[in-house]
C-alpha positions in Angstrom: -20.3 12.2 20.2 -16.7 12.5 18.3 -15.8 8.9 19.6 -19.4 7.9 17.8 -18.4 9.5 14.6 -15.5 8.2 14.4 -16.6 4.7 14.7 -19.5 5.3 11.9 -16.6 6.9 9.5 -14.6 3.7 10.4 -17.7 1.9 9.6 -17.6 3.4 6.5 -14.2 3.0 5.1 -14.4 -0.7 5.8 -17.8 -0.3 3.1 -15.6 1.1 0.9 -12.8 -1.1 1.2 -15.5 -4.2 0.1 -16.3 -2.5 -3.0 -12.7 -3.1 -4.6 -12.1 0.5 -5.6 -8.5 1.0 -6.3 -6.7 3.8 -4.3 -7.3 6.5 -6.3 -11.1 5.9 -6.2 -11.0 5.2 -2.6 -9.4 8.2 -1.8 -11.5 10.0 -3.5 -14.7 8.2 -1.4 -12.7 8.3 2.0 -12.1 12.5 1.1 -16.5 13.1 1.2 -17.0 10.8 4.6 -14.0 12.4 6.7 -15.2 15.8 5.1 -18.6 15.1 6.6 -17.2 15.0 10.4 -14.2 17.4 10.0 -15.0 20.2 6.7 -12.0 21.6 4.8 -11.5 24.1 2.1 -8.9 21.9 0.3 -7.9 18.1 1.2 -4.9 16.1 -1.1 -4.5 12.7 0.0 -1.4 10.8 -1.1 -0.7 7.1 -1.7 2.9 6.0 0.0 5.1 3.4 -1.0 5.3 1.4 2.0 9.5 0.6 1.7 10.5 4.3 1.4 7.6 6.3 2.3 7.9 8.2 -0.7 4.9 9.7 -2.6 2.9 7.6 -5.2 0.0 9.0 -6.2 -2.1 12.0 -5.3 -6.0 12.5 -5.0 -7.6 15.7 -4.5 -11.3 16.7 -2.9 -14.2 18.0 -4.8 -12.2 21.3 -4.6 -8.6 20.8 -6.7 -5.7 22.9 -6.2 -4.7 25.5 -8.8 -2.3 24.0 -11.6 0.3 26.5 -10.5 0.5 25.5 -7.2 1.0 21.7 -7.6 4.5 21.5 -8.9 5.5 23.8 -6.1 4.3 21.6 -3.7 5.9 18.5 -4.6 8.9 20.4 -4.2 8.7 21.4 -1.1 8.3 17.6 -0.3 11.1 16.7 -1.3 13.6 19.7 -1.0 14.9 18.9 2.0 14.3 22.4 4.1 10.4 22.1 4.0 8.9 21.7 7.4 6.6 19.2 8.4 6.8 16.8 5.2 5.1 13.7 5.1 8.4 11.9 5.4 9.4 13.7 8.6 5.7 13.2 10.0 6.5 9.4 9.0 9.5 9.4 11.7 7.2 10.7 14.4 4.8 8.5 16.9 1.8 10.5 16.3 0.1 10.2 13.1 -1.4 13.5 13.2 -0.2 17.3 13.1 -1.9 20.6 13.1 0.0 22.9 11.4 0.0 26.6 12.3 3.2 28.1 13.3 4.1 28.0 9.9 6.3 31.2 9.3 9.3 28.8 7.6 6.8 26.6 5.7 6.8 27.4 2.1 3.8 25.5 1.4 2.2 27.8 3.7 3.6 31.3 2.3 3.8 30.0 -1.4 1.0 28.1 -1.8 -1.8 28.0 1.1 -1.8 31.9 2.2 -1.7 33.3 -1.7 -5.0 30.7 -2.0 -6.4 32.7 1.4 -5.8 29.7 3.7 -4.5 29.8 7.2 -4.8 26.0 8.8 -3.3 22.6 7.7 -4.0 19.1 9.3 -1.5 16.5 8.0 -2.4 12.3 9.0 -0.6 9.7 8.2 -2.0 6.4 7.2 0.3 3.8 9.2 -1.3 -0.1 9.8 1.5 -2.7 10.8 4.0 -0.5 11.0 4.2 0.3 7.2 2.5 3.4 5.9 0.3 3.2 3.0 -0.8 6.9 2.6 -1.0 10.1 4.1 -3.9 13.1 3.9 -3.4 17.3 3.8 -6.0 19.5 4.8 -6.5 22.8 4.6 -8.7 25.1 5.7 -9.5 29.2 6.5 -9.7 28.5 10.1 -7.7 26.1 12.7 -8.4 22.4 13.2 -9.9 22.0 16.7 -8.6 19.1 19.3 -11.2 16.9 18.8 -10.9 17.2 15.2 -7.2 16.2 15.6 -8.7 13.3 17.9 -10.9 12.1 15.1 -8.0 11.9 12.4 -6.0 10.0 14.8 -8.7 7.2 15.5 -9.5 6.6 11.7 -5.9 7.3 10.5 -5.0 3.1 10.8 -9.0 1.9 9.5 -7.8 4.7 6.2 -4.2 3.0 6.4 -5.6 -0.5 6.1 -8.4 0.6 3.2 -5.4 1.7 1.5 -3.0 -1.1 1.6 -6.3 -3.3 0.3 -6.7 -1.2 -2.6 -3.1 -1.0 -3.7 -3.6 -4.8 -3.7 -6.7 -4.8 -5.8 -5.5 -2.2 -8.5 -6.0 -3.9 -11.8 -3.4 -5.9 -13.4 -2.0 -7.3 -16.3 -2.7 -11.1 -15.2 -6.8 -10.6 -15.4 -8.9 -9.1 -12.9 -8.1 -9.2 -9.0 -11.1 -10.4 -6.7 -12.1 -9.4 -2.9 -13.8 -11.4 -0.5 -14.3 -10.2 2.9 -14.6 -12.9 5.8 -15.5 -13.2 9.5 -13.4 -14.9 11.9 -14.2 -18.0 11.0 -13.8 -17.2 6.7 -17.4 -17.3 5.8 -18.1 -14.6 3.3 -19.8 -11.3 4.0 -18.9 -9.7 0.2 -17.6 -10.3 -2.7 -16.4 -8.8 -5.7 -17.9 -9.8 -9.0 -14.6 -11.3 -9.9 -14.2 -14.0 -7.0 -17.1 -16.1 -8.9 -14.5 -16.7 -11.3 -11.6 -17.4 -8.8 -14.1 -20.0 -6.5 -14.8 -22.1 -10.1 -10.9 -21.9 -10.7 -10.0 -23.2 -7.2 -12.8 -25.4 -6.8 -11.6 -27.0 -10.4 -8.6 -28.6 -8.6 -10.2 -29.2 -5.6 -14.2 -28.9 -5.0 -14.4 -26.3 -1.6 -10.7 -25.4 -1.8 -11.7 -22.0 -2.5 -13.6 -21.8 1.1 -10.5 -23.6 2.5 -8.4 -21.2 1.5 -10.6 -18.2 3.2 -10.4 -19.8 6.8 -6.9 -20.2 6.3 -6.5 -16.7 5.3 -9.0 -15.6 7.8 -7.6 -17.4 10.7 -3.7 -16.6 9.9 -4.9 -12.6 9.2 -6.5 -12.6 13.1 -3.3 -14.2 14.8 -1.0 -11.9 13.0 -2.6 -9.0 11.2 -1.3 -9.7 7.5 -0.9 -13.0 5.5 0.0 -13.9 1.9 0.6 -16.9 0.3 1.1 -18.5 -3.0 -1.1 -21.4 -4.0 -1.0 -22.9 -7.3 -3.7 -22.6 -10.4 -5.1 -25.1 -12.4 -3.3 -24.9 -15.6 0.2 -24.9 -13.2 0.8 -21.1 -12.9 0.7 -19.0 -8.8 -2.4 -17.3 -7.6 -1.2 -14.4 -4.8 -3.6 -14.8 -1.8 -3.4 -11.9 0.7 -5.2 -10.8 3.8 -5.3 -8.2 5.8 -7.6 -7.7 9.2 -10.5 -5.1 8.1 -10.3 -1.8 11.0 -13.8 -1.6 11.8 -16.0 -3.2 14.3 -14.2 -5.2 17.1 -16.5 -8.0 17.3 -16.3 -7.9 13.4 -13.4 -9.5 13.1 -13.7 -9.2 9.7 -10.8 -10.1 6.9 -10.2 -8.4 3.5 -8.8 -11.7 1.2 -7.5 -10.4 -2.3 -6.9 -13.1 -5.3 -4.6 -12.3 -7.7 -2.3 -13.6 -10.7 1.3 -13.5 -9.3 3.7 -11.9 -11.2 7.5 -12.9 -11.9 8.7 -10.6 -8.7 6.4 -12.1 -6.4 7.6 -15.2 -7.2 11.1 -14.6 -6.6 11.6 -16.7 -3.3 10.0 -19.2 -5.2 12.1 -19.0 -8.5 15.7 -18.2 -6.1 14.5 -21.7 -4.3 13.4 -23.4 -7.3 17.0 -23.1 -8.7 18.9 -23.4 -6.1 20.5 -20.1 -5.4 22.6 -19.7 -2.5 21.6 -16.0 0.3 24.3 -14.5 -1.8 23.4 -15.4 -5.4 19.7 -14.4 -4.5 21.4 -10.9 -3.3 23.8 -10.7 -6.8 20.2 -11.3 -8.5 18.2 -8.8 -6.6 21.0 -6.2 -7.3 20.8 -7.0 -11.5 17.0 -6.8 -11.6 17.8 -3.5 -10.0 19.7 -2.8 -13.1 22.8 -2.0 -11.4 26.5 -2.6 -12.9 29.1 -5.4 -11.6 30.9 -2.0 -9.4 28.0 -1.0 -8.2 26.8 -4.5 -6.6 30.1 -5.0 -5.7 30.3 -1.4 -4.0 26.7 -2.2 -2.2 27.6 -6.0 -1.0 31.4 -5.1 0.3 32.3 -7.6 -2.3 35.0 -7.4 -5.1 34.0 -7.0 -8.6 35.9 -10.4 -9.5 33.4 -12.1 -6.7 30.0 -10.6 -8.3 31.3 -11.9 -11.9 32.1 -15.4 -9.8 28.9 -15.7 -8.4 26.9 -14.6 -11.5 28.5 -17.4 -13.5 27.1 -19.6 -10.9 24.0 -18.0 -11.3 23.8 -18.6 -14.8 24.7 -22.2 -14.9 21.6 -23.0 -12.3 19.1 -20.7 -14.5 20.6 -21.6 -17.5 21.3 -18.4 -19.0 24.1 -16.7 -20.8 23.3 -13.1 -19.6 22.3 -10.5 -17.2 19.1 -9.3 -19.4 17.8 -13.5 -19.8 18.6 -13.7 -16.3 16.1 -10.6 -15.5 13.3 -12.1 -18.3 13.7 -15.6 -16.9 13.3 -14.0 -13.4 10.4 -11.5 -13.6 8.9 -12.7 -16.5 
């Protein structure tokens, strides 16, 4: 019976995912079908960047937590003594903990008990490797084992819904499409938005824009994830992504995301482009990050008088005469 739930909740989230919400909206969705199979009092889902784990966003239930309480909690995150916090859970194998031994846990004696709650299920969202977001839970009473079972089958189908929709949020280069594929990259759904993409594509090529779908499909299969930048017709990048869709297993389905791609997505094209040697493509990385000629020198065990050389370089390939046309010219 769980196993069965599980799979229909999976089912589910891959619906969801075809939609194109963005995360906060499919958060919110994915919140109502795991409340359906596993109830809770409270639930606060949280979007993850996937290089540092830290906390980007957070979406609550149909039931918010108090005002009060919300500020204290993001504390306790990140204070450092605070047990059980998503970025401990991230260094852990299993995705999934039930929290009830909780007599150090401020959460618990500072936020959950004053609210009358006894029980917290924490899951993180981990696909590939890379998390993407994590979900509390709390309730009155505890979380059973085959509740904990449940979380822990769906937690990689939520992960995956989530690293789609950080993909698809809107942008300032027009609006991102989905298409999601079989195996083979025939379509299943679309976006409204895609339309748009197929006449662009097909503009340079007619059927490129199926081409490109069984490339993505088949290179998402073999290896899970693939990206690529292709051009557009008036000369600029289009960003295609995909990811394999968690649902089925003889689905095989693909999530393929088109989008405008920005100035630091095309950095390995721009450092290549110009000609930057692995160090000056280091030295640049370092001054988009806005950091000072002691600091870069400090990070790259390199002297302060070899940054300055190798920025001088830099500027003579990019032809620029500073650090700030150096970042427009770059990210732009």
């Amino acid at each position: 019976m769980w196993e069965g739930r599980a799979d229909g909740a999976k089912r589910d989230i891959a619906a969801l995912v075809k939609t194109g919400l963005g995360v906060a909206e499919l958060h919110t969705a994915a919140i109502a079908v795991v409340d359906r199979v596993v109830p809770v009092e409270l639930a606060c889902w949280a979007s993850l960047d996937p290089d540092t784990a830290a906390i980007s966003s957070m979406t609550s239930g149909v039931n918010r937590i108090p005002g009060q309480y919300e500020p204290l909690l993001a504390s306790f995150e990140y204070d450092g003594h605070e047990p059980n916090t998503f970025a401990q859970l991230a260094q852990r194998s299993e995705p999934v903990a039930r929290l009830e031994d909780t007599s150090h846990s401020g959460r618990f004696n500072e936020v959950w008990r004053p609210l009358g709650l006894n029980s917290e299920l924490r899951t993180m969202f981990r696909v590939d490797g890379t998390y993407w977001g994590a979900a509390g839970m709390v309730r009155t009473h505890p979380f059973s084992d085959r509740e904990v079972e449940f979380m822990a089958s769906i937690a990689p189908a939520l992960a995956a819904a989530t690293r789609v929709a950080a993909r698809c949020s809107p942008s300032g280069g027009g609006e991102a499409a989905i298409v999601v594929v079989d195996s083979q990259g025939v379509p299943r759904a679309v976006t409204a938005a895609a339309q748009q993409w197929q006449a662009e594509l097909d503009t340079i090529a007619p059927g490129r824009f199926l081409v490109m779908l069984r490339a993505v499909a088949v290179g998402a299969q073999a290896q899970g994830t693939f990206r690529a930048r292709i051009r557009d017709a008036s000369g600029g990048w289009i960003l295609v992504q995909g990811s394999k869709l968690i649902s089925d297993a003889d689905l095989a389905e693909t999530v393929v995301t088109f989008d405008r791609a920005s100035g630091m997505e095309l950095l390995g094209v721009l450092f290549a482009a110009y000609g930057l040697t692995t160090r000056e493509r280091d030295i640049c990385r370092e001054v988009i990050a806005g950091r000072s000629t002691s600091d870069i020198a400090a990070r790259l065990a390199i002297t302060a008088h070899t940054v300055q050389d190798h920025l001088k370089s830099v500027f003579g390939k990019v032809d620029v005469r500073s650090r700030g046309e150096l970042v427009a010219k770059l990210t732009s």
